[in-house]
C-alpha positions as a printed Julia matrix, in Angstrom:
157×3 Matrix{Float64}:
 -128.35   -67.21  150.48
 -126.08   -67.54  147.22
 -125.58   -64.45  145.71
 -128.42   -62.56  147.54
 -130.7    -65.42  146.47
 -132.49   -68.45  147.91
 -130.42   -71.97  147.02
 -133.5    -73.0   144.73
 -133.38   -69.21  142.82
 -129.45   -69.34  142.56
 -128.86   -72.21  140.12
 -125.96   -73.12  143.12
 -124.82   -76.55  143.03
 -124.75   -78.71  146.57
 -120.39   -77.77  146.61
 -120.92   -74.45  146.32
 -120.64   -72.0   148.88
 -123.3    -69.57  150.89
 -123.17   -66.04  150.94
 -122.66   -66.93  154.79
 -119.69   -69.06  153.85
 -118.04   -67.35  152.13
 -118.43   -64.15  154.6
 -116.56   -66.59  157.19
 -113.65   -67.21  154.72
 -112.89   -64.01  153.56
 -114.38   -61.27  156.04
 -113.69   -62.91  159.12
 -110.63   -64.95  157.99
 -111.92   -68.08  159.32
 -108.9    -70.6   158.06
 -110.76   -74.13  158.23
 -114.37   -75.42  157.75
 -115.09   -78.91  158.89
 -117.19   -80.16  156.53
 -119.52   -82.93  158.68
 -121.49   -84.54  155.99
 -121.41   -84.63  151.91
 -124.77   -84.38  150.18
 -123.6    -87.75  147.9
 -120.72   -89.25  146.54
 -121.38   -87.47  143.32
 -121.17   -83.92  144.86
 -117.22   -84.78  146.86
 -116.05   -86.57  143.42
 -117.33   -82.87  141.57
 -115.53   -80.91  144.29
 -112.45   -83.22  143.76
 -112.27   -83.06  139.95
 -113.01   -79.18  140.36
 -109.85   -78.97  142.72
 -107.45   -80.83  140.26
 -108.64   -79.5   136.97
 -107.46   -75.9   138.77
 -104.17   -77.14  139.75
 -103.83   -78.73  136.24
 -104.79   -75.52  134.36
 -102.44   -73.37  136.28
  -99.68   -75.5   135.74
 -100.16   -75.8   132.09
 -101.08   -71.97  131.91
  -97.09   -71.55  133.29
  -95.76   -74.19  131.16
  -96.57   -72.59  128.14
  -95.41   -69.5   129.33
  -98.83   -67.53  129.3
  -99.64   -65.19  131.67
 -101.47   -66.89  134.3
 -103.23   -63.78  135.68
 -104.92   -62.99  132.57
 -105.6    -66.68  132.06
 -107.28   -67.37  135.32
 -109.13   -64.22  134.94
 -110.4    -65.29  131.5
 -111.44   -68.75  132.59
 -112.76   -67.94  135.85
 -115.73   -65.87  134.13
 -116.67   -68.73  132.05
 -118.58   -72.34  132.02
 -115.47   -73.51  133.97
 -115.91   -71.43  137.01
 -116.44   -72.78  140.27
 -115.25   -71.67  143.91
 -112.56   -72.95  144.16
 -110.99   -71.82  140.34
 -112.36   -68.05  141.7
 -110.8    -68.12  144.93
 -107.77   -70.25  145.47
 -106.05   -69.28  142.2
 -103.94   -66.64  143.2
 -102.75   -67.94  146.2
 -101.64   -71.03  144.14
  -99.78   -69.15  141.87
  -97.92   -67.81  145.06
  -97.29   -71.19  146.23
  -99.44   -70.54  149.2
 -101.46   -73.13  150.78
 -101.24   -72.32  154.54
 -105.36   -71.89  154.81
 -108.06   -73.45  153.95
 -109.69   -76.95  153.62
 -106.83   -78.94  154.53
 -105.88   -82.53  152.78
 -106.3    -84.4   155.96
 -109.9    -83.67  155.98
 -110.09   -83.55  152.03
 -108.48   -87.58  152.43
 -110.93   -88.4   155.22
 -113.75   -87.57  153.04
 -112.2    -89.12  149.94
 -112.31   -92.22  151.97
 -116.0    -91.82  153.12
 -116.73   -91.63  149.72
 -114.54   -94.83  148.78
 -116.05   -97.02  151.14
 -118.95   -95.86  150.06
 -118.59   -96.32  146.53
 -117.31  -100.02  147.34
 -120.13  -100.85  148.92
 -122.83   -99.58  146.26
 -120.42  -100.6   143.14
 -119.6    -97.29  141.98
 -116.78   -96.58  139.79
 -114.9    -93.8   141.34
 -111.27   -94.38  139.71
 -110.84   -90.78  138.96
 -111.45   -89.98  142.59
 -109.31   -92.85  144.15
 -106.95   -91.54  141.53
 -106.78   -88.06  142.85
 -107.49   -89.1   146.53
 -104.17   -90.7   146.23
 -102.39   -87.77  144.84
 -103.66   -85.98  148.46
 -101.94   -89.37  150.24
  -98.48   -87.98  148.71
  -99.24   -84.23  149.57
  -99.33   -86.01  153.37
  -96.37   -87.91  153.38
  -94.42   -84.42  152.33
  -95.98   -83.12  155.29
  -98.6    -80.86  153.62
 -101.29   -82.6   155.4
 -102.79   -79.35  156.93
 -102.0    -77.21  153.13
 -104.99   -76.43  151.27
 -106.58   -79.15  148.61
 -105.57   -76.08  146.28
 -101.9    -77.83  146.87
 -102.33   -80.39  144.41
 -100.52   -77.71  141.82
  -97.27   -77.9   144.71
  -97.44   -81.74  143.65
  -97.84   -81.44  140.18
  -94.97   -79.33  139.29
  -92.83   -81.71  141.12
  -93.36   -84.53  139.04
């Protein structure tokens, strides 16, 4: 179920998360999902580009000096919103990534969708782009943060 409704009633996209899931992650403070298989390329590159347009927008939100809180509740109601903008937001802000999906996984799928891209001829720069931004997030030994921690790497450049 998503949102009390079938998948095919709910408008849900493949990335998005059940009812069920999402009962694991926040009622029962289950800390890591393995993810096992990815509908398509497509769906991991959405996911991806999802993850880093949050830790962008947050960022920029505190550059500018705006209040992130009302921001993030603003742009969380609208044609951005996904999971991961809803739910990993304020924990960003905090500078808290000890939960969730971590990068290792994130990079292991990154690269399943790489080779996989290679081999059918698909363009995936943005995604190679931002896989690579996870390979730095390891070698500062956040390989077990979040993928929300891409905002930890952005405000250190």
């Amino acid at each position: 179920m998503y949102n009390g409704k079938t998948f095919e009633e709910s408008g849900a996209s493949a990335s998005d998360l059940s009812d069920g899931q999402k009962k694991f992650l926040t009622d029962d403070h289950l800390r890591h999902v393995l993810i096992t298989s990815v509908k398509d390329p497509a769906t991991a590159a959405q996911w991806n580009n999802n993850a880093q347009a949050l830790a962008e927008g947050i960022n920029f939100s505190e550059k500018a000096g705006l209040n992130t809180n009302d921001v993030m509740e603003v742009i969380t109601k609208g044609a951005a919103q996904s999971w991961q903008m809803e739910n990993r937001w304020k924990t960003m802000i905090d500078d808290e990534y000890d939960h969730g999906f971590a990068v290792d996984w994130m990079r292991k799928d990154l690269d399943i969708v790489a080779e996989e891209a290679s081999r059918v001829g698909a363009n995936i720069e943005i995604t190679e782009l931002v896989n690579n931004f996870y390979k730095e997030i390891q070698q500062s030994s956040g390989g077990r943060w979040d993928t929300s921690s891409l905002l930890r790497r952005i405000k250190k450049l």
